[in-house]
N, C-alpha and C positions, 0 to 999 in steps of 0.2 A: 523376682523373676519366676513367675508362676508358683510360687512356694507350696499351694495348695494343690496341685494334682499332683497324679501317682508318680513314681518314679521310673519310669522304661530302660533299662538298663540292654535291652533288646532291641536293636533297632527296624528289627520285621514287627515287633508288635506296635508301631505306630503308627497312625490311622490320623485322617485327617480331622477328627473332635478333637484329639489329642494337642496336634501339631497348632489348630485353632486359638488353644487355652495356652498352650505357652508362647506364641508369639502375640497372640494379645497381650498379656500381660508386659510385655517388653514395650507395647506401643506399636512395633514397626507394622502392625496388623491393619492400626487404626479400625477403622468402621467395616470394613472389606472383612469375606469369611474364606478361607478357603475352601474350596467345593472336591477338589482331589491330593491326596497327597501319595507318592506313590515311592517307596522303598528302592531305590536305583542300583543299590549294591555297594560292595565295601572299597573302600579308597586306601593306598598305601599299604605299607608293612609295618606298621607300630610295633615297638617290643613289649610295649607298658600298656597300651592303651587298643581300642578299635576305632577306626573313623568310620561314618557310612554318609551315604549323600543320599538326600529327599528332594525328589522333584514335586514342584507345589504346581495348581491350577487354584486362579479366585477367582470369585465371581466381579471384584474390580481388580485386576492388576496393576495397574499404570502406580509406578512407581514401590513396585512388593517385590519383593527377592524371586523369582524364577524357582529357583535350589536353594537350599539349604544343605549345611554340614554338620553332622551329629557324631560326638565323639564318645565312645560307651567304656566299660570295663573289657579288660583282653580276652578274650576268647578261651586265652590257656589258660587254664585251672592253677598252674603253681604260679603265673606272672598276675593274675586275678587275685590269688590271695597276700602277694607279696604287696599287688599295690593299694588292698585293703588295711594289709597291715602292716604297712608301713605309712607312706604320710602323700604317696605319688598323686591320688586321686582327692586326697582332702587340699593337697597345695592348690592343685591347676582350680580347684572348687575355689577356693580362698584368693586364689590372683582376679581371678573373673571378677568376684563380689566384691573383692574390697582394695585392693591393690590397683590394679588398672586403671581406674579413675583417679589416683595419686601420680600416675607419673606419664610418661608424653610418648614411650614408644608405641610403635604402630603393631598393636597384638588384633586376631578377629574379632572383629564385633560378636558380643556373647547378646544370644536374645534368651536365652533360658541356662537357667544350673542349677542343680538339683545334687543331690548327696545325702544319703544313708550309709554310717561305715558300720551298725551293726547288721544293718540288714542286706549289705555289701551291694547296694544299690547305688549307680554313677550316671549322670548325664550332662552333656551341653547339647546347644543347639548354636551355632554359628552362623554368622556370614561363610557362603560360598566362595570362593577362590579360585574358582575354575579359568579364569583369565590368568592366574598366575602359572608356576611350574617351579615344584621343590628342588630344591640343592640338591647335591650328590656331593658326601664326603670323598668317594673315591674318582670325584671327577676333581672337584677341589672349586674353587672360584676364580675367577679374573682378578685385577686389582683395582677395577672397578666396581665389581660386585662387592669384595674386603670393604671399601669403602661407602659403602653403602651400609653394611654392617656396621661400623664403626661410626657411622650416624646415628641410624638406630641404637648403639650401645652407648652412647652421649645423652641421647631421650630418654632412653633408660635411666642413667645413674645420678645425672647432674639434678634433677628435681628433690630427690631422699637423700644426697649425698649430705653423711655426716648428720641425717635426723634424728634428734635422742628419741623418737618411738619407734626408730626401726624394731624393734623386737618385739613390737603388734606385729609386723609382718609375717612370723614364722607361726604356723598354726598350733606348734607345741612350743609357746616361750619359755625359754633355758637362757641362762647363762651364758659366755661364750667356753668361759671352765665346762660347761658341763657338755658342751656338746663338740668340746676338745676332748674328751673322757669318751665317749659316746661313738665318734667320728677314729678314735684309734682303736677302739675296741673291734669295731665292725670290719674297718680294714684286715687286721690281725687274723679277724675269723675265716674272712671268704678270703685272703690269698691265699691258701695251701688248695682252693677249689680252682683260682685262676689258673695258677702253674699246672695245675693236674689236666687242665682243659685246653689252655693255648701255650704250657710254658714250649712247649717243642719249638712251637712253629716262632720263636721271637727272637731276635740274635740275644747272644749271651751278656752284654756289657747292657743292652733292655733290659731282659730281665732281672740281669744285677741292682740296678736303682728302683726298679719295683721293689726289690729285698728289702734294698737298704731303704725305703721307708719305711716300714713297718715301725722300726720305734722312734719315730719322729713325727707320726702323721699330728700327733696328738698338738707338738709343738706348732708344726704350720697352722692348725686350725685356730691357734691364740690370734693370730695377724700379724701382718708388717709394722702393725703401730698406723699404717694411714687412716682417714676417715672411713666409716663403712659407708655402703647403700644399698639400695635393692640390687639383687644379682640374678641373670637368670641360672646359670650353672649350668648350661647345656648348649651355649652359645655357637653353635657350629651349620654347617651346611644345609643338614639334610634338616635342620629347624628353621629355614628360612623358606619363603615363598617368593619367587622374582616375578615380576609381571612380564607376560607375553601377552597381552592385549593392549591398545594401545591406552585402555580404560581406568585398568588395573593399577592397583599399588604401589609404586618400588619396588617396593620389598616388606610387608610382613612375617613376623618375628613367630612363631608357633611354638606348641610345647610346651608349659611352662608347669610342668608337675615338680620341678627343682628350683624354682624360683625364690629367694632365701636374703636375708641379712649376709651382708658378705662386702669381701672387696671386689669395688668394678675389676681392677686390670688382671682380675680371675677370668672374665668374661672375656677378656680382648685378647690374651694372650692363649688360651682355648680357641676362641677365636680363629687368630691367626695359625698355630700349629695346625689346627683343622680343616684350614683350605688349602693350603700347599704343601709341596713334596719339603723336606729339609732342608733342599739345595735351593728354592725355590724361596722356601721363607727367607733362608738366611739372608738375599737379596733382597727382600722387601719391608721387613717387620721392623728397621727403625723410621724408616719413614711411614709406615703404618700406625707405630705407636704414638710417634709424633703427630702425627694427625687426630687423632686420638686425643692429647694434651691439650695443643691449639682449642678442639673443639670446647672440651670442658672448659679452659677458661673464658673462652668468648662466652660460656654458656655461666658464669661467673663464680667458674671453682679454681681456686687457688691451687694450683699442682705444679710442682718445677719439675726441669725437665728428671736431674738426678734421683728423684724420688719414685717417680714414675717407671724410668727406667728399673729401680731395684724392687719396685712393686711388679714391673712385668716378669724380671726375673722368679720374684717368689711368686704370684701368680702359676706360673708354669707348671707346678708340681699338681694343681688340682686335675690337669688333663692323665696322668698316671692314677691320680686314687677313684676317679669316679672312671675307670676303664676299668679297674680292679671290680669295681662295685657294681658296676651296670653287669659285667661279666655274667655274672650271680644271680641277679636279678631280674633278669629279661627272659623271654619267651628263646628257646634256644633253636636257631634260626641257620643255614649254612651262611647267608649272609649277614647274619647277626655275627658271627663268627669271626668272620674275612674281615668286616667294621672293625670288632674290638682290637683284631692283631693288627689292622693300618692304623686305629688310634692310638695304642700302646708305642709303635714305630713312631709315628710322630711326632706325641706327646713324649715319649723319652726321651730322643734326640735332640727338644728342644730345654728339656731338664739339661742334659749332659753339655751339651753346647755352652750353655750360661752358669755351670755347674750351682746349680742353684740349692742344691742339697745342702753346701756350707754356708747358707745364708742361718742355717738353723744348728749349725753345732758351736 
């Protein structure tokens, strides 16, 4: 994917030689040059990342992407260096290269990636999307849109489900010991940052089961015992794309700087707390899950219903640790803010409901 030019981690310093040499190298250029490329401005509110959109002019068009989507390093200087160093920018680099073509969910087409993490240099180059129009967690989804998701998260999992290389997939291979060690340690550190930040605004019996994880994260993070697969772990609304042109997609899947060895029904049951209100899931997320089931095994994975069921139970608990952890992490935003406390809402209440805490004492 263009390996050999520079890295633009800037998306004003891209210029049409530039844009040239990495979509040639992708092919989609073929023989055609582009003659303009021109800087349109920044898309979305990423917490981790920056998007921006490139308007191209060739000299043969006919059949060339119009726009392009470039997705760079954050703008903020503490979320820039958290997701240099951390692992946020070398994943989403690592799903593009080498993941993606392993398994059947519908992610953007990547025409270039690029990655320097000492010189803290980040880039992609994408298909456009502009027919489509992103989710909103605080709008939540239909249950038609859910299911559309939950397609997508069957393309996802059922391809790697249960593969002994999944742990090529993590860009720092560990152990699951060690990244149970790892994964309680980190919780442990940034909760006394969350509660100090949103514990006011959370009802009390919330932020009680945030507490009481704390010395147990380490345990969820062993597994249910089901088979693993590729996971994205960020499986929620405002990461999906729905089409509004009649041209467009379904629905594309976006994000994936958390993309991991794990269990699906992490994914679905994030998922599902993520699109509806409490009142809202609770009427919908067994026939949800069930759909879910059905799909995989038509897709030829062995899941009963009972297992599925207490996998979506332990599932549940990952939408409280990665609310803890994103908390912390992200670019601090008013509506980064208002997110994490309806996600905390959510995601607890769908903890407590299923009391899923005693799935691990």
């Amino acid at each position: 994917m263009g390996q050999n030019l520079d890295i633009r981690s800037d998306p004003t310093t891209i210029d049409a030689v530039w844009m040239n040499e990495a979509l040639r190298a992708s092919g989609i250029a073929g023989v055609a040059t582009i003659t303009k490329c021109t800087f349109d401005g920044f898309v979305g509110t990423g917490q981790t990342g920056c998007n921006a959109r490139f308007s191209l002019e060739w000299d043969d068009p006919k059949g060339r992407p119009k726009t392009v989507m470039g997705k760079f390093p954050s703008l903020d200087a503490t979320a820039r260096a958290t997701g240099f160093g951390g692992t946020a920018y070398v994943t989403e680099h690592n799903f593009y290269s080498s993941i993606a073509p392993t398994v059947g969910v519908r992610a953007p087409k990547c025409y270039h990636a690029a990655l320097d993490v000492e010189a803290q240099e980040f880039c992609l180059i994408m298909e456009d999307l502009s027919g489509s129009e992103q989710g909103d967690q605080f709008v939540g989804l239909t249950l038609d849109e859910a299911e559309l998701a939950i397609d997508q998260a069957v393309l996802l999992h059922a391809p790697r489900w249960g593969d002994p290389t999944l742990a090529e997939v993590a860009v720092n291979p560990s152990t699951v010991e060690e990244r149970a060690g790892h994964l309680s340690m980190i919780y442990g550190f940034l909760l006394p940052a969350f509660i100090e930040r949103l514990g006011s605004r959370l009802k009390p019996e919330i932020l009680q089961v945030i507490e009481d994880l704390a010395p147990i994260v380490g345990s969820w993070a062993l597994g249910s015992g089901s088979p693993l697969t590729v996971a994205h772990y960020d499986f929620r609304p405002d990461n999906f794309m729905f089409a509004r042109e009649p041209d467009a997609p379904p629905l594309v899947v976006v994000d994936w700087q958390t993309v991991n060895e794990g269990l699906g029904m992490v994914d679905v049951a994030y998922l599902i707390a993520g699109s509806f209100t409490p009142e809202r899931r609770r009427e919908v997320e067994k026939k949800l899950v069930e759909s879910y089931r059905k799909k995989l095994n038509a897709a030829g994975i062995d899941y009963d219903g009972e297992t599925c069921w207490r996998d979506y139970r332990f599932g549940s608990i990952w939408g409280l640790i990665i609310t803890v952890l994103a908390t912390s992490m992200a670019a601090r935003t008013e509506r980064g803010d208002d997110l994490f406390v309806t996600m905390a809402t959510q995601y607890g209440h769908l903890v407590l409901d299923h009391d899923a805490v005693s799935l691990l004492k």
